[in-house]
N, C-alpha and C positions, 0 to 999 in steps of 0.2 A: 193554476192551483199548485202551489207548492206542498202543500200535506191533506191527508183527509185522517182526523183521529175518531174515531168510536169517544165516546162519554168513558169506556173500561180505559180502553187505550192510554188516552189523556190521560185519564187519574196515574193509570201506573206510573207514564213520563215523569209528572209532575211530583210522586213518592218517589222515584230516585234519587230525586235530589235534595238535601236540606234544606235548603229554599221553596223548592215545592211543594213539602212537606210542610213547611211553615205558611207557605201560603194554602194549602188545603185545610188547617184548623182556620183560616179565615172565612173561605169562600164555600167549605164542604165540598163534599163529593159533587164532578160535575153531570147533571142531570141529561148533557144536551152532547153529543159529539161537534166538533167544529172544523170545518173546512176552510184551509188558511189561502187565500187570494194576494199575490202580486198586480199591485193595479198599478199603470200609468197612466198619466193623465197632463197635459197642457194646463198652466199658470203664467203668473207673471212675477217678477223677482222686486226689488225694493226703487226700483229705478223704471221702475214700468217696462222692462225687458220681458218678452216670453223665454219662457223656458219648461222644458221637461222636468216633473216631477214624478213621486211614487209615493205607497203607501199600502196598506193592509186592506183588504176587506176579509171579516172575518164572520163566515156562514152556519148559525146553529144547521145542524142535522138530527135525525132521528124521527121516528113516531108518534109521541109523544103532541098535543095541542101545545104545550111549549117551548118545543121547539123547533115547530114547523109551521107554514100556511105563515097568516100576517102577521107579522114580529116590529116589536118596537128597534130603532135606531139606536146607538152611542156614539154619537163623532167625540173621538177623543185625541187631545192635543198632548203628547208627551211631554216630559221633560228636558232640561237642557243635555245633548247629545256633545261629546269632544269627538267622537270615531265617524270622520267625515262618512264614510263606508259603512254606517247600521244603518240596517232594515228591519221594522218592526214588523214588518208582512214575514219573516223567517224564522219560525217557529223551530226549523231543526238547530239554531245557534244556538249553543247551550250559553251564551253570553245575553241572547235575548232575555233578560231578566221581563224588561216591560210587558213588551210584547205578551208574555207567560204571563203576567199579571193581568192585563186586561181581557185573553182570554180564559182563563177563569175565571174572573170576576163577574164579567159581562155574557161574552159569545157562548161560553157551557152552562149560561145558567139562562140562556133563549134571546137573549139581546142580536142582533147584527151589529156586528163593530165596523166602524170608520173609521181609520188614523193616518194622517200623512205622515211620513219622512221628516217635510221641511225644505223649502228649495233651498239649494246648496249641499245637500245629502244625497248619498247612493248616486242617483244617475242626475244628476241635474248639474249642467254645467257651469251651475254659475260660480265663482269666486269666493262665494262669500253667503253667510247665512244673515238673512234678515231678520236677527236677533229683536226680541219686542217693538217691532213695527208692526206697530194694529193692523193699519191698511191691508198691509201685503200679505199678513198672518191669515187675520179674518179671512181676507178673498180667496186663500187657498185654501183652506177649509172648507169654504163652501163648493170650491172646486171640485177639491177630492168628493166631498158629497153627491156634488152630480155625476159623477163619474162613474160612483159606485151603484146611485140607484140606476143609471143606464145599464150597466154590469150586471147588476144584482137577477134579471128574468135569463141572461146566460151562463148562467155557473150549472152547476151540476146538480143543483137544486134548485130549481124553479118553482117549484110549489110555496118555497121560503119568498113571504113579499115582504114590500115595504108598508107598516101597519099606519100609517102618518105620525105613527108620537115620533119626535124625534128629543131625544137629551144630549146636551152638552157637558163635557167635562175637561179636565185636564190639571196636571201636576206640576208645579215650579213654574216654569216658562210657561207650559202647557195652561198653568191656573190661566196668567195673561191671557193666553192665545184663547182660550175657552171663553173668558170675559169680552173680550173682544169682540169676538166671534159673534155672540151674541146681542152684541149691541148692534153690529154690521145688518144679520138677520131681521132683528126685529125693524130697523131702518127702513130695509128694504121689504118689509112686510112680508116676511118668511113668519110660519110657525114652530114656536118652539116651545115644546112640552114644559120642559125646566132645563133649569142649569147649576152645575156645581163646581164655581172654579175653584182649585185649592192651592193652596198656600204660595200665589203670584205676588209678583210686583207689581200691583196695581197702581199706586201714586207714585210715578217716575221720580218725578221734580222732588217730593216729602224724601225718596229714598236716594237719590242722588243727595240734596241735603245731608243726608244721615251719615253717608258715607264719607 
């Protein structure tokens, strides 16, 4: 566990900073405290390689029926990363912009958040990130997912379960990886609540063309 914030906590974090402040007229005041998880977890890289990954699991807390007992899922796929070295599980960076975003968005408003890294980030030795490769993206995602609901009855909240909705999302890259992701699930006959990928590259070949 890297942080444990109160719902008061949070909000003040989040009004120090302009950004935060900007992101609190979006999301409002957070209702739920949220406890920020470093997960690791085994994947495989663009070449069928294992390797060591990470990512966020991010635990609503409090009293409250929404933010505790069975809670819906948000596996969320970031966007494109240049700083080999970010972790979106590290809430104390004040550089984590994302990370601040989807826990407000999602985790203090009673969501369990989901987000990997991305093999080739933080601790994952590979070379190289497997930039919009479905395959490799989708299957990591579902990785981190199992990782976390294994995780999720050991954290320091155990009364917080997994409610079965689960939702997919993600931004830029993240849109892809979310599309993806979802197609991978339903394949393999996973359930999934919804999904909302945003603003990805979805037709490679039309935007390769374009460019």
């Amino acid at each position: 566990r890297i942080a444990s914030l109160d719902a008061a906590s949070f909000q003040a974090q989040l009004a120090s900073s302009a950004s935060g402040q900007q992101l609190l007229q979006i999301t409002n005041n957070p209702t739920c405290g949220v406890d920020f998880y470093y997960l690791k977890f085994w994947t495989v890289g663009g070449a069928g390689e294992t390797t060591e990954s990470s990512g966020a699991l991010m635990v609503p807390t409090g009293t409250t029926a929404a933010c505790s007992g069975a809670r819906p899922i948000v596996l969320y796929a970031h966007a494109t990363q240049t700083d080999k070295t970010a972790n979106i599980a590290d809430i104390t960076n004040t550089s984590n912009t994302e990370g601040a975003l989807i826990a407000a968005m999602f985790a203090a408003q009673g969501y369990i958040v989901v987000a990997p890294n991305y093999a080739g980030y933080d601790i994952s030795t590979l070379g190289y990130h497997p930039f919009l490769n479905a395959t490799q993206q989708s299957a990591e995602m579902m990785d981190i997912l199992t990782a976390a609901r294994t995780a999720l009855p050991q954290t320091f909240t155990p009364a917080t379960t997994d409610s079965g909705k689960l939702f997919v999302t993600g931004y830029s890259e993240g849109g892809f990886v979310a599309m993806a992701t979802l197609r991978a699930m339903e394949a393999a006959g996973d359930t999934v609540t919804a999904a909302a990928p945003m603003s990805g590259p979805y037709a490679l070949e039309a935007f390769g063309d374009a460019i």
